[in-house]
MARDO-235219 format. One record per residue (C-alpha): x, y, z. Coordinates in nm, 4 decimals, padded with zeros to 6 digits. Example, Ala and Ser with C-alpha at 12.3 -4.5 7.8 and 13.67 -1.06 7.14 Angstrom:
REM MARDO-235219
x	y	z
01.2300	-00.4500	00.7800
01.3670	-00.1060	00.7140
***
This chain:
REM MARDO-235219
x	y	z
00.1395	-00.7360	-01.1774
-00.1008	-00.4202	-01.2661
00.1538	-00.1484	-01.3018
-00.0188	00.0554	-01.0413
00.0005	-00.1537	-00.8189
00.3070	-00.1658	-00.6116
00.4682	-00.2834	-00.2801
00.3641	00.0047	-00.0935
00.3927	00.0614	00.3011
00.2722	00.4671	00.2353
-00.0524	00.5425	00.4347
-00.2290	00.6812	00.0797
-00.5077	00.8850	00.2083
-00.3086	01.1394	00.3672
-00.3705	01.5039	00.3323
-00.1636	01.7959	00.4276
-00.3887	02.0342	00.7182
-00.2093	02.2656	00.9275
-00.1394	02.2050	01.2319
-00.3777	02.4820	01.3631
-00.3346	02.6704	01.7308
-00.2540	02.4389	02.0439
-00.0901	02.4659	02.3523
00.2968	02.4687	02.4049
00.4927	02.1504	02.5206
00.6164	02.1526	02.8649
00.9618	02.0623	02.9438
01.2653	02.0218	02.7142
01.1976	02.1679	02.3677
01.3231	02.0303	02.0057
01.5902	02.3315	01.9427
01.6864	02.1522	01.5599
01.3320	02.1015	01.4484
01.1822	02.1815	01.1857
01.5506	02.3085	00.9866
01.6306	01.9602	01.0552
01.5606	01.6224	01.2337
01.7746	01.5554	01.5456
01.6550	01.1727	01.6467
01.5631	01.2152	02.0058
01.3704	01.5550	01.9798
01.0004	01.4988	02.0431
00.8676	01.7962	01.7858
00.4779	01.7025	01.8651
00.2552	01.5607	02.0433
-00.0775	01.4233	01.9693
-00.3759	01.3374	02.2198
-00.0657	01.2408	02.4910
00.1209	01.0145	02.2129
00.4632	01.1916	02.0890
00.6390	01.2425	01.7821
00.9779	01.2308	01.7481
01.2028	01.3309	01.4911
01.2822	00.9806	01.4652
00.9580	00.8897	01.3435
00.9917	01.1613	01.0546
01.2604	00.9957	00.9584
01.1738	00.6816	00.8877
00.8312	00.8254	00.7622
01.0459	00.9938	00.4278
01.2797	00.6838	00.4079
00.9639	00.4308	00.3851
00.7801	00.6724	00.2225
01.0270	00.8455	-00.0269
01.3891	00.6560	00.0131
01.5659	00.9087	-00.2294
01.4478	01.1912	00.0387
01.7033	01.2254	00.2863
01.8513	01.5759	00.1706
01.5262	01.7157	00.1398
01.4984	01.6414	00.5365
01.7592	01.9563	00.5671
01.4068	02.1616	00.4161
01.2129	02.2777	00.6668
00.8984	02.2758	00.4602
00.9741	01.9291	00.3882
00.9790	01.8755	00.7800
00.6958	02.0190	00.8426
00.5150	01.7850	00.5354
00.6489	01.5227	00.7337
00.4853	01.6271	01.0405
00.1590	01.7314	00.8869
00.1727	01.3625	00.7440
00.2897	01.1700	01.0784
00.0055	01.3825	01.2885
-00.2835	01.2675	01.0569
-00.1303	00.8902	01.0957
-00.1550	00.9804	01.4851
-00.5242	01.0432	01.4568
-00.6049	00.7127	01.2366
-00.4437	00.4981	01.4298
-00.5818	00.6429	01.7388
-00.9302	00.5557	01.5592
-00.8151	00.2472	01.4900
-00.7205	00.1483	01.8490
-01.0153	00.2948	02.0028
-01.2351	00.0467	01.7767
-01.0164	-00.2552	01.8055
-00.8618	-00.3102	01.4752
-00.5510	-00.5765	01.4430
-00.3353	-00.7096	01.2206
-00.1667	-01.0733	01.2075
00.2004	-01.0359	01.2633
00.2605	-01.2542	00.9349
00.1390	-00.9638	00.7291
00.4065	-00.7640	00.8874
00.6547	-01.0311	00.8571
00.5509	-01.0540	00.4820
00.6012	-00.6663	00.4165
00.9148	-00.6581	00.6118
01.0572	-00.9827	00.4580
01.0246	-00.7219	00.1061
01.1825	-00.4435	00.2894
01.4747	-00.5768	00.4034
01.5143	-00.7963	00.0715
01.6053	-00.4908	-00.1168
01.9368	-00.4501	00.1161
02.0567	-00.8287	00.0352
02.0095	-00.9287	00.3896
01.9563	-00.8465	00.7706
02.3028	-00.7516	00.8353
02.3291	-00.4886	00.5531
01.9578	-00.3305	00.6259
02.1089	-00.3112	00.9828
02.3954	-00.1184	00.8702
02.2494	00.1318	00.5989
01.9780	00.2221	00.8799
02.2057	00.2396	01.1845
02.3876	00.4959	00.9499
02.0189	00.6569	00.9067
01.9398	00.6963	01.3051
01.6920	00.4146	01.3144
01.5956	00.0700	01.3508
01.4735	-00.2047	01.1786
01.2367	-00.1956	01.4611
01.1714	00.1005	01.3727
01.0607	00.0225	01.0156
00.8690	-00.2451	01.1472
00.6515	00.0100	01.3650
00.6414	00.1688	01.0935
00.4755	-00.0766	00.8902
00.2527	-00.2322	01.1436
00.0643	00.1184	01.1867
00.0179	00.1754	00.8342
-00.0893	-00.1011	00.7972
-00.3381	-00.1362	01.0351
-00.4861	00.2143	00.9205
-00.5478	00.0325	00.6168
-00.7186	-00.2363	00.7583
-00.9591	00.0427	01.0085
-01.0218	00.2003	00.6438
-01.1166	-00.1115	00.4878
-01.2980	-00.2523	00.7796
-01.4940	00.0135	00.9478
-01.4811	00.3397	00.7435
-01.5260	00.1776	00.3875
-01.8337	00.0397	00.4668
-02.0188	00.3269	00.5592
-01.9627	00.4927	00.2121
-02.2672	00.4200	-00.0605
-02.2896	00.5209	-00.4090
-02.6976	00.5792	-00.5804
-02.7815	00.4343	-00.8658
-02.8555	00.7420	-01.0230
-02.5221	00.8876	-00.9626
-02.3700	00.5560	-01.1108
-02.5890	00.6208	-01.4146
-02.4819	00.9802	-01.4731
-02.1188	00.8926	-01.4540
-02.1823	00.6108	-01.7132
-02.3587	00.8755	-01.9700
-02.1191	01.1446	-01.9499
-01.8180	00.8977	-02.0470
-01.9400	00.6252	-02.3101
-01.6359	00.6401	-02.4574
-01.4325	00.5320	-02.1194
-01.6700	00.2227	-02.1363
-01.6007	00.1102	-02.5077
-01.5385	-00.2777	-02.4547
-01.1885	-00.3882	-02.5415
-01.0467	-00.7771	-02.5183
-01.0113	-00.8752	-02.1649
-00.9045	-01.1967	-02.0076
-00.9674	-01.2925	-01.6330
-00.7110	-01.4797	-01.4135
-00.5424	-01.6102	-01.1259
-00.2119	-01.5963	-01.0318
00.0619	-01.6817	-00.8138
00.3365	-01.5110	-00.7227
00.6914	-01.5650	-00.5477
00.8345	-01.1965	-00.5098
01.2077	-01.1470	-00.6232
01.3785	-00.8840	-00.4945
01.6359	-00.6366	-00.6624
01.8983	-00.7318	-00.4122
01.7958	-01.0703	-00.4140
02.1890	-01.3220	-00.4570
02.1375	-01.5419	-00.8437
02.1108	-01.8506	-00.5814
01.8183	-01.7135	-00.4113
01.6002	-01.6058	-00.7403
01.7276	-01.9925	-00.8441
01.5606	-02.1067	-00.5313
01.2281	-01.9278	-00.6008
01.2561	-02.0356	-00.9645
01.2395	-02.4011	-00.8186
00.9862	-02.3373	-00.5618
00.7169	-02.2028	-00.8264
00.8674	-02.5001	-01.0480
00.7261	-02.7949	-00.7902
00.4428	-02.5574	-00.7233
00.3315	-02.5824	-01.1149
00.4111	-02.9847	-01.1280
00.1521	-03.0294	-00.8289
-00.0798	-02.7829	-01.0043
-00.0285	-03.0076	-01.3301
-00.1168	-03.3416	-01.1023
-00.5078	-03.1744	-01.0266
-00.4266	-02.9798	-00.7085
-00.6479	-02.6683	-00.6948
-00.4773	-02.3463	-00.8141
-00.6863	-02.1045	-00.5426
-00.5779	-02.3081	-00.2611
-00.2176	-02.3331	-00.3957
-00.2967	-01.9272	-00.4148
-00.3840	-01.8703	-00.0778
-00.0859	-02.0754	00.0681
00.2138	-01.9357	-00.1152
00.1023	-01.6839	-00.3111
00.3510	-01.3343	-00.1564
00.0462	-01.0613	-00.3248
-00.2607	-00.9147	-00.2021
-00.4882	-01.1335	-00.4213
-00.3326	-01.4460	-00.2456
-00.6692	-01.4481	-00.0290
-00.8796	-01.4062	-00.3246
-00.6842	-01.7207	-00.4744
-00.5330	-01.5258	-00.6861
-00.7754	-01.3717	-00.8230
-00.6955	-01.0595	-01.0279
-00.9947	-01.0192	-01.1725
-01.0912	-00.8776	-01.5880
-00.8516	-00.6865	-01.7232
-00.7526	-00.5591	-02.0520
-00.4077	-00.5116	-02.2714
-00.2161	-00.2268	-02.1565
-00.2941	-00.2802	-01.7725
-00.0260	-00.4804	-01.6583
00.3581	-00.5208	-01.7449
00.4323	-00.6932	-02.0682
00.5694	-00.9966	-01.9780
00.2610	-01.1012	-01.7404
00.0127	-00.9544	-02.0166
00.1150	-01.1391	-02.2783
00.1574	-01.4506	-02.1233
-00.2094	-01.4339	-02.0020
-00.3832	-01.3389	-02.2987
-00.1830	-01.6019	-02.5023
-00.4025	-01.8560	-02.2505
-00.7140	-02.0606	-02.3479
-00.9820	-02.0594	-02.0492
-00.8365	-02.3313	-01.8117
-00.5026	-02.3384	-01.9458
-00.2137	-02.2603	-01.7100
00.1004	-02.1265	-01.8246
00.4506	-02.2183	-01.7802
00.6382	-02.0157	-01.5065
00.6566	-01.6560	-01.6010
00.9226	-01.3893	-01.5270
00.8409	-00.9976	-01.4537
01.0553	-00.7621	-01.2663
00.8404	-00.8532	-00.9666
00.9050	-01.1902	-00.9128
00.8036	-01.5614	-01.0697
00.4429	-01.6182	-01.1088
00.2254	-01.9068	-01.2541
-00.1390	-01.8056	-01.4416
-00.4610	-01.9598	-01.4884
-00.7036	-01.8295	-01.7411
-01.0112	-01.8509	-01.6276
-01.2130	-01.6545	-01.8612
-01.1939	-01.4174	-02.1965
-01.4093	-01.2095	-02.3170
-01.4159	-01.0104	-02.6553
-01.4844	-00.6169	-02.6731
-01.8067	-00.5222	-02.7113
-01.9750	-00.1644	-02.7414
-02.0062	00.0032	-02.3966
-02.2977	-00.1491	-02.1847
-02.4173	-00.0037	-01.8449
-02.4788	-00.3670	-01.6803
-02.1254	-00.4174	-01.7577
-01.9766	-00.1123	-01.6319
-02.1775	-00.0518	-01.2976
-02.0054	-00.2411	-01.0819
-01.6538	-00.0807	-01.1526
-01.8202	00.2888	-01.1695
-01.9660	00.2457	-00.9032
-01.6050	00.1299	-00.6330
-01.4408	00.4583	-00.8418
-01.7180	00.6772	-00.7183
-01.7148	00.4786	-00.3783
-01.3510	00.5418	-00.3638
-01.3809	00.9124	-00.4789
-01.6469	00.9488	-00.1649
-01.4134	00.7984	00.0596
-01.1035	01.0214	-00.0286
-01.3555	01.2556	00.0656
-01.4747	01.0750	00.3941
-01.1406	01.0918	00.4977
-01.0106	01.4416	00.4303
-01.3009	01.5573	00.6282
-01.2553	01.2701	00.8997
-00.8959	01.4426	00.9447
-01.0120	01.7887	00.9688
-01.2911	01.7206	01.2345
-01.0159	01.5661	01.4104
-00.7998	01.7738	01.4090
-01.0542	02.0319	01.5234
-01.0858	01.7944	01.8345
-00.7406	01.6909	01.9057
-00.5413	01.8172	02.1645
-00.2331	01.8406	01.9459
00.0614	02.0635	02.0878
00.4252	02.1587	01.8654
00.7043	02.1161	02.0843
00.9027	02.3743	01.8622
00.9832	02.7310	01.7636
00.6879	02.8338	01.4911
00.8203	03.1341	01.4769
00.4306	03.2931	01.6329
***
């Protein structure tokens, strides 16, 4: 797996804003919040849709698990909050356009999440202990999730990158372009996790196992991909695309550039899980080339724009949103 790339159930495009003047919340108040996080206290609310100190919780746990003493900070609290409102406002977005997600992308993520307990019962009981839910989590998950998909889907597209901006970026950093040895594959992956019993990683092992012996009898690796493949290139086939030494963990790196084009290697072992990889293409470095290089300067600057998009997607928002704190700020 690329080593930035990571199980990750963290909206990324979140930026801090304050909170900015609203109205006061009628009725009960949160008396705890923001010094810290009583479960039931509703500490915001955004465009009618609350926020309870529930929610912040599981926002740092899924978020940052080794947080839960910094949740006695109140500027921590209030990070949280800042965080949880803009999550309000996509997902409000999101709805209003009629964005989904299939539940067995959920299932998938969650499957992960509660693998790193050993099992249902202990996730239960370490989050009980927390003040939420599996649930919970799942909520969780399903939200950021499908702010993700309203990203990719209808904000994503809008963004567009000139060629003469491409160009310019290319110039000023030749030496970012200098061709190195790449390789191209597919892979497939079964995901081990770190709580994972020795007779469940056996059971994987043997799953991947029979999954290589069909591949070996002619059955098509990308399909094979798409079915049972637990990693977001699994719709691609398993496509990870060029990539060069140094970009993924060792084991998987050097398994895949050891490949001829076509060739398939025997099941491979990361700290991620068991995969199987098909080469199917090298290439050998070559001086930096602009034809080459366009297509990958140009998604950086398209990503760079829609960081950008975002942020000031948030802030006009914001500007708009009727968003009240149900708390003592102290004004």
């Amino acid at each position: 797996m690329k080593k930035r790339v990571c199980v990750a159930v963290a909206l990324t495009a979140t930026v801090a804003l304050g909170l900015g003047a609203c109205s006061k919340q009628k009725g009960e108040r949160a008396e705890a919040f923001p010094d810290s996080l009583v479960t039931t206290e509703v500490v915001a609310v955004v465009n009618g849709d609350s926020i309870y100190a529930k929610d912040l919780k599981v926002l740092a746990y899924t978020t940052t698990p080794a947080s839960q003493d910094s949740m006695k900070s109140r500027s921590f609290n209030l990070m949280l909050l800042d965080q949880m409102v803009d999550r309000k406002l996509f997902i409000q977005e999101a709805r209003a356009v009629g964005t989904t997600l299939p539940d067995s992308i959920v299932d998938r993520v969650m499957e992960q999440f509660v693998g790193q307990f050993g099992g249902v019962e202990r996730a239960d009981e370490i989050l009980s202990g927390l003040g939420f839910t599996r649930a919970d989590v799942r909520a969780s998950i399903r939200r950021d999730l499908i702010i993700r998909t309203y990203v990719e889907q209808s904000l994503e597209p809008m963004v567009t990158i000139s060629e003469a901006d491409v160009r310019a970026y290319f110039d000023q950093n030749l030496t970012m372009f200098a061709g190195r040895d790449s390789v191209r594959v597919r892979h497939i992956i079964l995901l081990v996790n770190e709580g994972d019993t020795d007779d469940r990683k056996q059971e994987r092992r043997a799953f991947i196992e029979k999954l290589r012996q069909r591949l070996v009898k002619g059955e098509d690796f990308a399909r094979i991909a798409q079915k049972y493949s637990e990693d977001g290139s699994a719709p691609r086939g398993g496509d990870l695309g060029y990539f060069a030494r140094g970009s993924m963990v060792p084991e998987f790196e050097n398994a895949a550039f050891a490949l001829k084009k076509r060739e398939m290697s025997d099941v491979v072992e990361t700290r991620f899980g068991y995969h199987l990889i098909l080469c199917v293409d090298t290439k050998k470095a070559v001086p930096a080339n602009y034809d080459a290089s366009k297509a990958d300067i140009e998604a950086m600057l398209k990503n760079q724009a829609l960081g950008t998009e975002l942020q000031n997607r948030l802030k006009k928002n914001r500007e708009t949103a009727i968003i009240t704190r149900n708390y003592d700020t102290g004004a």
